[in-house]
N, C-alpha and C positions, 0 to 999 in steps of 0.2 A: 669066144673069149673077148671081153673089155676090151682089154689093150688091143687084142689086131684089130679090131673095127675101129679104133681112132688111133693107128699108130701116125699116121696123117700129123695128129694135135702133140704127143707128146714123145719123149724118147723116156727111156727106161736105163738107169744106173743099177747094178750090179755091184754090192759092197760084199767085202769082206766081211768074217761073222762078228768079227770085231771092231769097229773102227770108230768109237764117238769121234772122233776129229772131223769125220765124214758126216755125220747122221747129225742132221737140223735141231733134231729133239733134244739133242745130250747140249748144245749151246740155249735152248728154252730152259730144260731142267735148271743149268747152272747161273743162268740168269735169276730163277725164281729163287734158289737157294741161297744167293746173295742177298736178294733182296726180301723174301718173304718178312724178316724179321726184323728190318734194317730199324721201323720206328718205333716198337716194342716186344721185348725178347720174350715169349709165352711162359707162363707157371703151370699151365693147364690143358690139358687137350684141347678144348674146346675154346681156349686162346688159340692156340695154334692156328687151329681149323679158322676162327676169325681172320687172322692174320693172312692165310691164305687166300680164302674168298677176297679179301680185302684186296690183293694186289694182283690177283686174278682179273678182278672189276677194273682194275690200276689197268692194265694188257688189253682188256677187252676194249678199254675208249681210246685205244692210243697204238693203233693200226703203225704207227711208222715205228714206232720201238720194235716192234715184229718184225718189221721189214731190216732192219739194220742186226738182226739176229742173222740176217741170212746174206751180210755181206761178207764175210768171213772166206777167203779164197777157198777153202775145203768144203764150203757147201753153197758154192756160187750155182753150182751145179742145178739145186733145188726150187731155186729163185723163179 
């Protein structure tokens, strides 16, 4: 298995089935839900989907906004 061969490198959190408070992704998700549409509200799918890619690209060149998603005491953890 993975993990025993480099538990060495990493440690392993055990969440409950529940918990966005905990889980990195549910502060990405609600970052992107904020902002996906912040400079134009979509009419059309395929607005939508622009708007996405759009600030998708926004995230991809902009590494430290990442990084301050995961200063959040409940996913320090992740970091």
């Amino acid at each position: 298995m993975w993990t025993r061969k480099h538990k060495k490198k990493i440690s392993l959190f055990f969440l409950p089935p529940y918990t966005p408070q905990h889980n990195p992704d549910e502060y990405l998700n609600n970052d992107l839900k904020r902002n996906v549409n912040r400079k134009h509200i979509p009419l059309t799918k395929s607005e939508l989907q622009g708007n996405l890619k759009s600030y998708l690209r926004t995230l991809q060149n902009n590494p430290e906004h990442i990084k301050r998603l995961f200063q959040a005491k409940e996913v320090k953890y992740a970091a």
